[in-house]
CHARMM-style PDB file with segment names, atoms N, HN, CA, C and O in Angstrom:
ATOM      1  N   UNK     1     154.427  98.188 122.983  1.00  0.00      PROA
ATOM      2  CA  UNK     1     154.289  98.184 124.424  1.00  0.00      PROA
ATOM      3  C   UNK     1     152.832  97.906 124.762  1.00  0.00      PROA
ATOM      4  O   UNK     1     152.049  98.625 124.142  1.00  0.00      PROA
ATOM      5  N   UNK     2     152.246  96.968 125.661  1.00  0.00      PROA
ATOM      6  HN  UNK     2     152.883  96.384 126.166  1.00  0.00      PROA
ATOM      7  CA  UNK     2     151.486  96.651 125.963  1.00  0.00      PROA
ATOM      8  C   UNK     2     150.647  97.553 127.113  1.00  0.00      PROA
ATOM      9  O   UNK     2     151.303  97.577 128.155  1.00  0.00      PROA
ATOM     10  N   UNK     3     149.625  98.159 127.202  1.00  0.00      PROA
ATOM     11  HN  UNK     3     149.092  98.140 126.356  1.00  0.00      PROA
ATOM     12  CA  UNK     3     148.985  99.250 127.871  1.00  0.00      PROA
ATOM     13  C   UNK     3     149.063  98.371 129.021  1.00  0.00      PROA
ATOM     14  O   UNK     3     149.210  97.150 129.084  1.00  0.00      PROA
ATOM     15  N   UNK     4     148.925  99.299 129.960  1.00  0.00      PROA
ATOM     16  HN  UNK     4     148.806 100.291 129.909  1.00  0.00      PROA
ATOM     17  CA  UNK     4     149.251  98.728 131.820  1.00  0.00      PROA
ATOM     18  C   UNK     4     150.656  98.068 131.922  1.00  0.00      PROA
ATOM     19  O   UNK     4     150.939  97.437 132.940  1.00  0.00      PROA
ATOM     20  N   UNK     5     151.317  98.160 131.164  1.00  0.00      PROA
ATOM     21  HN  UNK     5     151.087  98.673 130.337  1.00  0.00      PROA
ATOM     22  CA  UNK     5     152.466  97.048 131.332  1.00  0.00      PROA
ATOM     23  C   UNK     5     153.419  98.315 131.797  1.00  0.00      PROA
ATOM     24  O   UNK     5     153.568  99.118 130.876  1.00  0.00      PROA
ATOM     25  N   UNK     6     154.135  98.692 133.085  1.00  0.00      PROA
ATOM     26  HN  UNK     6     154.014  98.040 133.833  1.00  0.00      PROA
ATOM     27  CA  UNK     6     155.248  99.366 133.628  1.00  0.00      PROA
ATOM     28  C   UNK     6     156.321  99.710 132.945  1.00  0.00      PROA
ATOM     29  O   UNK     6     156.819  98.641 132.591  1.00  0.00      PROA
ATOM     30  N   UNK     7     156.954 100.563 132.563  1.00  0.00      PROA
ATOM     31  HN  UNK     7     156.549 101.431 132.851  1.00  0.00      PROA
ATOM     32  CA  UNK     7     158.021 100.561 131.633  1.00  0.00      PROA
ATOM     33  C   UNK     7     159.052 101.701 132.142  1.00  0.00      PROA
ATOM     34  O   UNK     7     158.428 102.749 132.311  1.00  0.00      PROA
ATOM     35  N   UNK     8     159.642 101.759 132.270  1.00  0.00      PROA
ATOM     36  HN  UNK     8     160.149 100.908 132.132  1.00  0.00      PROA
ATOM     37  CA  UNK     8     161.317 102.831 133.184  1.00  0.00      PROA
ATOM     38  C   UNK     8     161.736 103.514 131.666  1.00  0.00      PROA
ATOM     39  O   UNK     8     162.380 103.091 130.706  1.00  0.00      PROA
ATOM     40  N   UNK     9     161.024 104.794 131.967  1.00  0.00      PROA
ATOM     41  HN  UNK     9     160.500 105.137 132.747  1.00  0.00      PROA
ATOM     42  CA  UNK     9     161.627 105.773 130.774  1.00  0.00      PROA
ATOM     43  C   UNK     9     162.502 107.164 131.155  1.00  0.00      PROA
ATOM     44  O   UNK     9     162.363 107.909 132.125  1.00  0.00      PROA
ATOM     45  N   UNK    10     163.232 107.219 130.294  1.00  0.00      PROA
ATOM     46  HN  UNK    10     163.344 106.614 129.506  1.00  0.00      PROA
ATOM     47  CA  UNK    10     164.520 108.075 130.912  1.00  0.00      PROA
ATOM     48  C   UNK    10     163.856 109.128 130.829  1.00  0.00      PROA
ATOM     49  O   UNK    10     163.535 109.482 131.963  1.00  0.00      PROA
ATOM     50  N   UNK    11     163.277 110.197 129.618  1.00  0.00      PROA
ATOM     51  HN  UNK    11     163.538 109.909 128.696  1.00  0.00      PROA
ATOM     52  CA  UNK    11     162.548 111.604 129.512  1.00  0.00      PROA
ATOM     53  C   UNK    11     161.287 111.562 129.383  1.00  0.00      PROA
ATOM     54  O   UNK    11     160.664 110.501 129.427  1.00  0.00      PROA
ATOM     55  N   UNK    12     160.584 113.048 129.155  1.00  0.00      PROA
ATOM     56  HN  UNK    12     161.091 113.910 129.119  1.00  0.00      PROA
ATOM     57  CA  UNK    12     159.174 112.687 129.294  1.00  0.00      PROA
ATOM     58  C   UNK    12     158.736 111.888 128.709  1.00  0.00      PROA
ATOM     59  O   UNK    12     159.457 111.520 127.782  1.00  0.00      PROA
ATOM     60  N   UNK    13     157.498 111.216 128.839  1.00  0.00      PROA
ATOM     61  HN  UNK    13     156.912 111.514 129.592  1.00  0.00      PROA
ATOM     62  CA  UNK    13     156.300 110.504 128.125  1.00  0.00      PROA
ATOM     63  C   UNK    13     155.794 111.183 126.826  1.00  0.00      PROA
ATOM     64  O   UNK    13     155.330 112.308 127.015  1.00  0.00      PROA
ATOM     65  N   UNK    14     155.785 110.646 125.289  1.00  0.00      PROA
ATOM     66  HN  UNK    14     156.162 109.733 125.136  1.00  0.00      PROA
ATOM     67  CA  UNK    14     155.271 111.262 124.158  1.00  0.00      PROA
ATOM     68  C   UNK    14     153.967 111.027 123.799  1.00  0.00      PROA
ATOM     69  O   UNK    14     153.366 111.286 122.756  1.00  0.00      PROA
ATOM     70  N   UNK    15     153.332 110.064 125.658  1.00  0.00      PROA
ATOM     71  HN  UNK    15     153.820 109.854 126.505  1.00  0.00      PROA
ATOM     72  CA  UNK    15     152.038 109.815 125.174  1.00  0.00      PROA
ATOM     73  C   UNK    15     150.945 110.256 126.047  1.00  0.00      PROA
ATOM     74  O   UNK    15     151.413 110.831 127.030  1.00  0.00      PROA
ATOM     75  N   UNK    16     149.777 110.207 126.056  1.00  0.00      PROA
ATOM     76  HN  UNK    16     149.397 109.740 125.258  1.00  0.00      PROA
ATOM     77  CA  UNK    16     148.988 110.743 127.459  1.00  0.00      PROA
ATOM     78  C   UNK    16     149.217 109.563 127.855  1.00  0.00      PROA
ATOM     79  O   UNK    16     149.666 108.616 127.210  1.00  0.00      PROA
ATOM     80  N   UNK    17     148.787 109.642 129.330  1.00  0.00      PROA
ATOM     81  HN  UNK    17     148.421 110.411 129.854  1.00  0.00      PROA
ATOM     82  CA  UNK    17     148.566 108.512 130.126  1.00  0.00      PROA
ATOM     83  C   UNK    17     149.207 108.656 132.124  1.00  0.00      PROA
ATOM     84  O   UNK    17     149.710 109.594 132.742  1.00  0.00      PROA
ATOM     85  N   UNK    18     148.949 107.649 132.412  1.00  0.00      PROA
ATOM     86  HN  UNK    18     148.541 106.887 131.910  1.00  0.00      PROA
ATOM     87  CA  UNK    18     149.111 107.906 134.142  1.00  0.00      PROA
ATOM     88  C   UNK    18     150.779 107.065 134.353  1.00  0.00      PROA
ATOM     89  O   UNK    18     151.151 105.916 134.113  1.00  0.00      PROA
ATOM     90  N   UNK    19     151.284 107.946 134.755  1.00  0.00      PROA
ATOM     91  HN  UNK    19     150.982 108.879 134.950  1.00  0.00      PROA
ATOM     92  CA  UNK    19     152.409 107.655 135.076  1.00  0.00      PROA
ATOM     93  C   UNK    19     152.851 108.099 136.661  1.00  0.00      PROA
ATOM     94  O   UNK    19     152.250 108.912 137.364  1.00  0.00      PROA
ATOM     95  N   UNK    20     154.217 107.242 137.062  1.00  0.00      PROA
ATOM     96  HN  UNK    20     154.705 106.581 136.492  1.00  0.00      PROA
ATOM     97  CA  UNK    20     155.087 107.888 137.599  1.00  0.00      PROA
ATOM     98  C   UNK    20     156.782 108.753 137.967  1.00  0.00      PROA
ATOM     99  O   UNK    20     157.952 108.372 138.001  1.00  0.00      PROA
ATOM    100  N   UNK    21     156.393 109.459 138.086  1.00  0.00      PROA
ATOM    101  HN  UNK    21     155.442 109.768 138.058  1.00  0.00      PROA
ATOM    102  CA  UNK    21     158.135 110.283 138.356  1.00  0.00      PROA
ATOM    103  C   UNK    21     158.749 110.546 139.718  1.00  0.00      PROA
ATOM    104  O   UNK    21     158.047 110.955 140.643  1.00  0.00      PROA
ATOM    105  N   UNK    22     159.914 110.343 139.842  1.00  0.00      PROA
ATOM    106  HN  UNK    22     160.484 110.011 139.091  1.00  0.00      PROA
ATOM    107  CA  UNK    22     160.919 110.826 140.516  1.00  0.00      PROA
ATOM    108  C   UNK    22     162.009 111.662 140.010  1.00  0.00      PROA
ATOM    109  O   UNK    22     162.690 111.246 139.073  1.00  0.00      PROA
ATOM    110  N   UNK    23     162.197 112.606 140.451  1.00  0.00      PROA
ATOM    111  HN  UNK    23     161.643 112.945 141.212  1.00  0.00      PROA
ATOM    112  CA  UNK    23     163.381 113.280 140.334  1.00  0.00      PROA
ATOM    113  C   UNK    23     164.391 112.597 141.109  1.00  0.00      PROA
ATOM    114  O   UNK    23     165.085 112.217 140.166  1.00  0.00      PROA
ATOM    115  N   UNK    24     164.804 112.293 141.832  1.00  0.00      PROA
ATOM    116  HN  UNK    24     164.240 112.603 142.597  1.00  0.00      PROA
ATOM    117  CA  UNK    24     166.204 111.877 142.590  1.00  0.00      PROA
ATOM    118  C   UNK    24     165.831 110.614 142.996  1.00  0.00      PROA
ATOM    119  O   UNK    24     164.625 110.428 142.830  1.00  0.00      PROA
ATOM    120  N   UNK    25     166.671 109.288 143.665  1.00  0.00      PROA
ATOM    121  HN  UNK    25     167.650 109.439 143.800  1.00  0.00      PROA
ATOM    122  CA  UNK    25     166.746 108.235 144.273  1.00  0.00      PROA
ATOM    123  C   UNK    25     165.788 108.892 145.111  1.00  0.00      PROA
ATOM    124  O   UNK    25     164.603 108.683 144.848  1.00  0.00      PROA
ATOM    125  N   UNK    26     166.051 109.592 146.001  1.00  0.00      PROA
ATOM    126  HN  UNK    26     167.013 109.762 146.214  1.00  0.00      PROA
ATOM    127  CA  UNK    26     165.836 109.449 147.195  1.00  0.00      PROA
ATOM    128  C   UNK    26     164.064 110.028 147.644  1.00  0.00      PROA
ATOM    129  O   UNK    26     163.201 109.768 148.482  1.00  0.00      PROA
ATOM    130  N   UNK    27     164.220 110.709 146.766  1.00  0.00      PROA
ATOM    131  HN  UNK    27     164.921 110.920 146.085  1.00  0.00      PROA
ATOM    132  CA  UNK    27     162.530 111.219 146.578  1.00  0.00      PROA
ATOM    133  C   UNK    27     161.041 110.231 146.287  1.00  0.00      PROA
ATOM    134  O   UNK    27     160.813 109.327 145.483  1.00  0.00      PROA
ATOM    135  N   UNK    28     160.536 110.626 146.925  1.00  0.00      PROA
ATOM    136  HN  UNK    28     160.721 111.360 147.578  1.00  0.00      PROA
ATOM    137  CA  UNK    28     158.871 109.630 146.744  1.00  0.00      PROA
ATOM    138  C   UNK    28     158.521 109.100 145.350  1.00  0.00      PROA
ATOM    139  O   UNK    28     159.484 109.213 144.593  1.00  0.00      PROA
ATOM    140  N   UNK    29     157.717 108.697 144.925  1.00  0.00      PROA
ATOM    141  HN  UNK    29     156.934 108.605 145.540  1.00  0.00      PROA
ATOM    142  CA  UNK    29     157.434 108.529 143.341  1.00  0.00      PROA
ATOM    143  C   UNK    29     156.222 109.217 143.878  1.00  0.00      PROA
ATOM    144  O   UNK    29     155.775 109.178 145.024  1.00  0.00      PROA
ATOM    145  N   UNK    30     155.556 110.172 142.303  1.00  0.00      PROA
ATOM    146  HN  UNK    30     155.919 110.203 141.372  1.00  0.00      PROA
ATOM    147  CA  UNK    30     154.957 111.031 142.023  1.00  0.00      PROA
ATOM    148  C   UNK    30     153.970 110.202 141.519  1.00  0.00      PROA
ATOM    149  O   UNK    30     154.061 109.202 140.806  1.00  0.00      PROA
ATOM    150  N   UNK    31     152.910 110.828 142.045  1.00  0.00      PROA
ATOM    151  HN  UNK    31     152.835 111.640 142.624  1.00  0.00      PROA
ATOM    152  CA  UNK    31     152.028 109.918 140.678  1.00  0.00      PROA
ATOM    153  C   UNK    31     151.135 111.218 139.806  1.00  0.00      PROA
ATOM    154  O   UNK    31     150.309 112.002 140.276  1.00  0.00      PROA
ATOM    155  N   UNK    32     151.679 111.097 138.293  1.00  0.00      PROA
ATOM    156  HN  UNK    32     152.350 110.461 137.912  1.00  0.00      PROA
ATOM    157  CA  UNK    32     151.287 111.999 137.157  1.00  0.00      PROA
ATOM    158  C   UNK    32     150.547 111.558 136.151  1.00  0.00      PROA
ATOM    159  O   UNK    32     150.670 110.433 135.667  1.00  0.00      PROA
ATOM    160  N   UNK    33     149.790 112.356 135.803  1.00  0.00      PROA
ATOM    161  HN  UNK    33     149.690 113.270 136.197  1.00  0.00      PROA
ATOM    162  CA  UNK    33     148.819 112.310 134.593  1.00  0.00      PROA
ATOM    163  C   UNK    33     149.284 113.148 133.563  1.00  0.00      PROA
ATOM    164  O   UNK    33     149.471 114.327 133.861  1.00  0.00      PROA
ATOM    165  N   UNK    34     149.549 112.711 132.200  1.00  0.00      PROA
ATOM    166  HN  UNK    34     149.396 111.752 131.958  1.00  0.00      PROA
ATOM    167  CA  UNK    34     150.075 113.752 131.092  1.00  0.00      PROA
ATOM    168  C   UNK    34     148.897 113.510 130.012  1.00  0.00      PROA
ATOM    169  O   UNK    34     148.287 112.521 129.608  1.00  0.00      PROA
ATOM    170  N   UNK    35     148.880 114.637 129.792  1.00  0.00      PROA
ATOM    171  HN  UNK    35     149.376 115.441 130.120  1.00  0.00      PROA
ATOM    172  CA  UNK    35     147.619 114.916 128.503  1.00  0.00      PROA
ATOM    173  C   UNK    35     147.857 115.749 127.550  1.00  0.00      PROA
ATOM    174  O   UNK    35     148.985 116.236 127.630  1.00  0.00      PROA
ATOM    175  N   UNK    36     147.268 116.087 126.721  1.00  0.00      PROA
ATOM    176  HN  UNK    36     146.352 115.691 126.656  1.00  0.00      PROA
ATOM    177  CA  UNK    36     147.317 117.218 125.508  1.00  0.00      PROA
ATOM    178  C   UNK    36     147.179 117.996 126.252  1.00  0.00      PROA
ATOM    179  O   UNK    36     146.604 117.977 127.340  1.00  0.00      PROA
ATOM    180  N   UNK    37     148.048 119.268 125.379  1.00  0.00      PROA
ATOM    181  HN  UNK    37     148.516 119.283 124.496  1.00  0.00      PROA
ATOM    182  CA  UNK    37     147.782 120.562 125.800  1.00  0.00      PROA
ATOM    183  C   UNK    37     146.268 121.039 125.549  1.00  0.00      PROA
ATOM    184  O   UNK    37     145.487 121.295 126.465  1.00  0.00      PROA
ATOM    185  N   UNK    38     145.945 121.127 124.108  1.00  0.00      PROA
ATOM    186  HN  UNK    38     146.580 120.919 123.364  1.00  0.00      PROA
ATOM    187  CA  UNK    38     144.550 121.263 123.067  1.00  0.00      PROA
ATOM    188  C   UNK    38     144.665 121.035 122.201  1.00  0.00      PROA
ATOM    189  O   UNK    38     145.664 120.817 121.516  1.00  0.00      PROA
ATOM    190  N   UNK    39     143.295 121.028 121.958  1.00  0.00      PROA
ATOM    191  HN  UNK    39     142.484 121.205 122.515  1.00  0.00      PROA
ATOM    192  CA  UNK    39     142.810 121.051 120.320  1.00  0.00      PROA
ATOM    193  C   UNK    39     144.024 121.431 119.601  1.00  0.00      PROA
ATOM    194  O   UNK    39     144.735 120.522 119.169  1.00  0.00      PROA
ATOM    195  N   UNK    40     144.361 122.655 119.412  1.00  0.00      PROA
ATOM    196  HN  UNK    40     143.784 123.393 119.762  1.00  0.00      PROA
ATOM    197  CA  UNK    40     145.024 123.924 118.841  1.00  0.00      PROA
ATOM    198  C   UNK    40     146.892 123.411 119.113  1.00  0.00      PROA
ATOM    199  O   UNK    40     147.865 124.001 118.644  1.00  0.00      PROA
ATOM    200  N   UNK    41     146.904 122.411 119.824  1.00  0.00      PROA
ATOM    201  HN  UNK    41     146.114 121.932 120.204  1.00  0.00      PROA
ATOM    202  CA  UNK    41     148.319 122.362 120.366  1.00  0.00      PROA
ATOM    203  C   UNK    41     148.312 121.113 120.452  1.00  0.00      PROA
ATOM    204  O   UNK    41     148.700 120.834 121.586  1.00  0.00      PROA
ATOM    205  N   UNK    42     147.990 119.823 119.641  1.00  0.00      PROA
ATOM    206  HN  UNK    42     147.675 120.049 118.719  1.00  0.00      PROA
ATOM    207  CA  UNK    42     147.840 118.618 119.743  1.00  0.00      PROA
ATOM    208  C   UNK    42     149.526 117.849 120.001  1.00  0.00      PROA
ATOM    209  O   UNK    42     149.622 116.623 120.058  1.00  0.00      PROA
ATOM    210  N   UNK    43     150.411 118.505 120.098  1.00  0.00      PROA
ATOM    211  HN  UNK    43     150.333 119.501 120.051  1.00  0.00      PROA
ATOM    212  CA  UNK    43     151.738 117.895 120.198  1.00  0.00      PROA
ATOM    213  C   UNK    43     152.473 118.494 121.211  1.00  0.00      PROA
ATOM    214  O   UNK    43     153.691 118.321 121.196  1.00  0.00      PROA
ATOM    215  N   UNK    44     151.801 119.396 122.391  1.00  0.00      PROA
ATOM    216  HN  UNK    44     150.811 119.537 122.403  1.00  0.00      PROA
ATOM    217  CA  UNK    44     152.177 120.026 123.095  1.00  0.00      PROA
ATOM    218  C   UNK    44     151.468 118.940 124.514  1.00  0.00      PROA
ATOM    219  O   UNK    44     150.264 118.851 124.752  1.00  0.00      PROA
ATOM    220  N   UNK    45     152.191 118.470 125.019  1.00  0.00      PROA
ATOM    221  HN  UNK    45     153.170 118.542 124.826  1.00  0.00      PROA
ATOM    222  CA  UNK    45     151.755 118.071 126.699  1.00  0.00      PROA
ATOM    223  C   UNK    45     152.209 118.430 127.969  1.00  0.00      PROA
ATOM    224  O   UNK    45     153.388 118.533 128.308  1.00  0.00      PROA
ATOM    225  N   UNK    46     151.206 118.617 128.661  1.00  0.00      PROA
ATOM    226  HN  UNK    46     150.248 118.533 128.385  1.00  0.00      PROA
ATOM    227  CA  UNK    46     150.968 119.072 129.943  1.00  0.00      PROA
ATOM    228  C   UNK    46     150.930 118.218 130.795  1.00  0.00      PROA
ATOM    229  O   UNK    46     150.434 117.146 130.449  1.00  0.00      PROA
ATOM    230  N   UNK    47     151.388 118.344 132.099  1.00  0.00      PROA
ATOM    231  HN  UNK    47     151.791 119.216 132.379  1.00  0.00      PROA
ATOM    232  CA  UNK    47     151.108 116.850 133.466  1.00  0.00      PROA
ATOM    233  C   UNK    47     150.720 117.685 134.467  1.00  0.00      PROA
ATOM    234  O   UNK    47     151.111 118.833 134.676  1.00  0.00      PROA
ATOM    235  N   UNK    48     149.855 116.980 135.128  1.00  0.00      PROA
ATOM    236  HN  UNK    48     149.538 116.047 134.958  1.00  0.00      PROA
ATOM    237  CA  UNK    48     148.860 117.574 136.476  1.00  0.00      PROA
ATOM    238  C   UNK    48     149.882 116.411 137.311  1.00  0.00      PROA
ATOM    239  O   UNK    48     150.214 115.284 136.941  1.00  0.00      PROA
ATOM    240  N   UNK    49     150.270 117.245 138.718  1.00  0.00      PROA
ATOM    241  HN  UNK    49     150.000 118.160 139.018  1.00  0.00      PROA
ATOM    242  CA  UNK    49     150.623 116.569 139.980  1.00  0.00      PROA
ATOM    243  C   UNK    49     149.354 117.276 141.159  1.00  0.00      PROA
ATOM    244  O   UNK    49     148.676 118.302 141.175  1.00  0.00      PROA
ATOM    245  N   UNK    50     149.504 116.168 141.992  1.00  0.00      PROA
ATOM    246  HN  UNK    50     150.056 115.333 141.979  1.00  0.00      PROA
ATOM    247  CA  UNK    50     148.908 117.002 143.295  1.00  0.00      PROA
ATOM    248  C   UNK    50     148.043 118.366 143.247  1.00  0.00      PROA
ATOM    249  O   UNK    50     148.021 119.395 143.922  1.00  0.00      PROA
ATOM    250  N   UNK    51     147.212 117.787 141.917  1.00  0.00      PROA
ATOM    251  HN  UNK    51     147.229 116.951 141.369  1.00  0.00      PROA
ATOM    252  CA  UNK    51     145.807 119.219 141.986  1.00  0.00      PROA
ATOM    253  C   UNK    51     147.225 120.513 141.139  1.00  0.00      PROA
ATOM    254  O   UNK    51     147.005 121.718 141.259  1.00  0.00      PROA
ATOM    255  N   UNK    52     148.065 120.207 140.646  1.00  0.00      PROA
ATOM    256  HN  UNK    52     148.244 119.228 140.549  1.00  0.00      PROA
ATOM    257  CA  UNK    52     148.751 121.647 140.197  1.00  0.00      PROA
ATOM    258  C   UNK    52     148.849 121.055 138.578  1.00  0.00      PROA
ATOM    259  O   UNK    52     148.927 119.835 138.439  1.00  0.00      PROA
ATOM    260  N   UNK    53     148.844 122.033 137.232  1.00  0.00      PROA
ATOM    261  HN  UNK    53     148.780 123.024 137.345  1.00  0.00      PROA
ATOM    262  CA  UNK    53     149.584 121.805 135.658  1.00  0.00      PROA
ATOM    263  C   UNK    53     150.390 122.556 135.740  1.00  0.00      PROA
ATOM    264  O   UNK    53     150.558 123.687 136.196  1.00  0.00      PROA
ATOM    265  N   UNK    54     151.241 121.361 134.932  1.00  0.00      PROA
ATOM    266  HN  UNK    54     151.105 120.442 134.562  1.00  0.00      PROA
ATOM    267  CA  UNK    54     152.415 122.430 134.198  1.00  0.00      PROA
ATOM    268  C   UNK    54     153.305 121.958 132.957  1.00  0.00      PROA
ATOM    269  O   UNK    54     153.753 120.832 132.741  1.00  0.00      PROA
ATOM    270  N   UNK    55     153.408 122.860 132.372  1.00  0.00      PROA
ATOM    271  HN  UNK    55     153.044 123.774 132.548  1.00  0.00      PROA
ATOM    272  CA  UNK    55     153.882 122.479 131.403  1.00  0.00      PROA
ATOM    273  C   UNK    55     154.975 121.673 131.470  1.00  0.00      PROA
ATOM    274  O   UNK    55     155.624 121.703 132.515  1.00  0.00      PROA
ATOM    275  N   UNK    56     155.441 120.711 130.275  1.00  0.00      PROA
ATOM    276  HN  UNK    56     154.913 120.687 129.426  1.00  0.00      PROA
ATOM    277  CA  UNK    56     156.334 119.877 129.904  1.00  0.00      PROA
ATOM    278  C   UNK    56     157.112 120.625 129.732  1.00  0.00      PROA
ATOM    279  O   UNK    56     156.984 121.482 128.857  1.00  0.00      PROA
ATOM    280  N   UNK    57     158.702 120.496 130.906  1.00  0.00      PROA
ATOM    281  HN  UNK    57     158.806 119.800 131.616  1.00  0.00      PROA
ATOM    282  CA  UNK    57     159.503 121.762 130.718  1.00  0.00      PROA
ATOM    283  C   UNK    57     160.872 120.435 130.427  1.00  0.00      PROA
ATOM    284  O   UNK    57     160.822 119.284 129.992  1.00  0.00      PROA
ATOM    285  N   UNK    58     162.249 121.504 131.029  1.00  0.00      PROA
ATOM    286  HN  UNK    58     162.290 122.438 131.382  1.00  0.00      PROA
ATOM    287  CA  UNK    58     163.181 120.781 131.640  1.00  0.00      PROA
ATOM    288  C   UNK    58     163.804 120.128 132.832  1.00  0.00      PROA
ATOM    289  O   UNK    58     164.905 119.611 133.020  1.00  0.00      PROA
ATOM    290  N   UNK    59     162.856 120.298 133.498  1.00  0.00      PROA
ATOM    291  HN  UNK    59     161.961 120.718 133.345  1.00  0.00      PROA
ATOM    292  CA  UNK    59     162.675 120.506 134.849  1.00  0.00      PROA
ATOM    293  C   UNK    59     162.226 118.734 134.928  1.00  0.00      PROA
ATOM    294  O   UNK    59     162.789 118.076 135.803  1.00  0.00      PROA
ATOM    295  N   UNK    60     161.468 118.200 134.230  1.00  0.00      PROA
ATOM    296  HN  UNK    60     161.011 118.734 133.520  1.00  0.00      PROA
ATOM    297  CA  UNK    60     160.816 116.724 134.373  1.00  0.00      PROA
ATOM    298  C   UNK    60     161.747 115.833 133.352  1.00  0.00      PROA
ATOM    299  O   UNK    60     161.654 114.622 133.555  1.00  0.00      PROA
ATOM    300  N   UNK    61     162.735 116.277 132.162  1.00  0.00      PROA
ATOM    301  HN  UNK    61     162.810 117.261 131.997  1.00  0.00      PROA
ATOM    302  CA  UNK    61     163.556 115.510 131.560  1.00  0.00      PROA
ATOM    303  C   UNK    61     164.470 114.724 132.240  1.00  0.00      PROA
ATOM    304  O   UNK    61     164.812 113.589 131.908  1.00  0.00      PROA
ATOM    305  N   UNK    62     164.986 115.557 133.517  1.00  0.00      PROA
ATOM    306  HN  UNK    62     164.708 116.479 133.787  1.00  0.00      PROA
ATOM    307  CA  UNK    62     165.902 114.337 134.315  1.00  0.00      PROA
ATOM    308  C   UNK    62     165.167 113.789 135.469  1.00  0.00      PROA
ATOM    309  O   UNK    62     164.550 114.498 136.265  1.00  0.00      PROA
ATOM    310  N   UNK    63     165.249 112.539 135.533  1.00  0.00      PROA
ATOM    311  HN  UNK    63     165.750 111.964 134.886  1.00  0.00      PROA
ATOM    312  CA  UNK    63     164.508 112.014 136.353  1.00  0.00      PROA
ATOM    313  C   UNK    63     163.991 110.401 136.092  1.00  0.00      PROA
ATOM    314  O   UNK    63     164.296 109.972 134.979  1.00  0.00      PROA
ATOM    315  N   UNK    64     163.348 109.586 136.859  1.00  0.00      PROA
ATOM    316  HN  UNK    64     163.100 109.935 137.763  1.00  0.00      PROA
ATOM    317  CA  UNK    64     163.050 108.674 136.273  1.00  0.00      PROA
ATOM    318  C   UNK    64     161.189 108.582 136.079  1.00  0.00      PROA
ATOM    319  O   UNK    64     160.457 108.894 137.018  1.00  0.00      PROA
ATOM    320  N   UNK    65     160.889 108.326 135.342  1.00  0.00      PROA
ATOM    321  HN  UNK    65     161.484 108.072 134.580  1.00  0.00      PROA
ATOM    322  CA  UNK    65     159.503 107.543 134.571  1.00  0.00      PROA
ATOM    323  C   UNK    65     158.945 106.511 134.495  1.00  0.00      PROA
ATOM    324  O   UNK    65     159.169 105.919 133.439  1.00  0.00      PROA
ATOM    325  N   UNK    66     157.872 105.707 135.620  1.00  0.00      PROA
ATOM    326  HN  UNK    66     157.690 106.188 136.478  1.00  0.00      PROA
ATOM    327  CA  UNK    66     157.586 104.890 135.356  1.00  0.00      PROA
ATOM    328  C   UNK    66     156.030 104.814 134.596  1.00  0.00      PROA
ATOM    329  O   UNK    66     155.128 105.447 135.146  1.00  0.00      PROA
ATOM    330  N   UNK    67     155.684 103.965 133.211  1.00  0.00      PROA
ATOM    331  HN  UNK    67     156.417 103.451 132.764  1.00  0.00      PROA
ATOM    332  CA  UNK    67     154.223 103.638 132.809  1.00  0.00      PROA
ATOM    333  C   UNK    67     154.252 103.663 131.904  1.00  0.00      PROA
ATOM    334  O   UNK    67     155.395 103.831 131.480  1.00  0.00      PROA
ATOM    335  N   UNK    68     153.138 103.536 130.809  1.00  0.00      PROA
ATOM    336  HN  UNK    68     152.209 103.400 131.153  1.00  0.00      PROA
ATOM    337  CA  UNK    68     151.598 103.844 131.576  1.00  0.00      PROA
ATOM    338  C   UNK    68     151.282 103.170 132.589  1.00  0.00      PROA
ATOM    339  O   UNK    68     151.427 101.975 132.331  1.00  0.00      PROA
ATOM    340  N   UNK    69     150.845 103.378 133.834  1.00  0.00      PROA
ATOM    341  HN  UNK    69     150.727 104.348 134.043  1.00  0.00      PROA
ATOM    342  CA  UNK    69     150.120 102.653 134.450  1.00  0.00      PROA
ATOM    343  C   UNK    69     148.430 102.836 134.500  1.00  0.00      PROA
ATOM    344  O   UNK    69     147.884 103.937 134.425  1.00  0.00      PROA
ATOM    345  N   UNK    70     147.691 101.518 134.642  1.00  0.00      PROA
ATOM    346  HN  UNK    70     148.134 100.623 134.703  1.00  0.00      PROA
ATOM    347  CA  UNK    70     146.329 101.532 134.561  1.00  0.00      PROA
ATOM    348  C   UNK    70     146.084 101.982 135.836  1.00  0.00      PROA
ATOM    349  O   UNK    70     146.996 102.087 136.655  1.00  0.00      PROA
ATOM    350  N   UNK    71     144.411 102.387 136.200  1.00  0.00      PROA
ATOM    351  HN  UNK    71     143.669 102.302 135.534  1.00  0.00      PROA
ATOM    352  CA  UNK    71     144.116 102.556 137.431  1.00  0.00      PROA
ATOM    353  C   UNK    71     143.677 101.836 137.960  1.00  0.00      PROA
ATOM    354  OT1 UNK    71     143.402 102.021 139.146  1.00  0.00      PROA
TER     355      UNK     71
END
């Protein structure tokens, strides 16, 4: 996959990078940032929305995914 190139992924992202999500049709697209958790937790990721983290739950598996997108 080519970096900046848009890509429609069904569950979370296994990579850092700037993406977007929707939960439903009808809802806005999100725009998310996913990163490492830490050092200590290098396979664990986290996504910041709107100034808030949270962990990579089940809650973001359904839904749609668009990216990486560049800025």
């Amino acid at each position: 996959m080519e970096k900046g190139t848009p890509v429609a992924l069904h569950s979370v992202p296994q990579q850092p990078g700037h993406y977007r999500f929707r939960k439903y049709a009808l809802m806005p697209w999100l725009s998310v940032d996913v990163f490492k958790d830490s050092a200590e937790h290098p396979n664990a990721l986290r996504l910041r929305c709107a100034g808030l983290t949270f962990a990579v739950g089940p809650w973001f598996d359904n839904g749609k995914w668009e990216g990486p997108l560049t800025r």
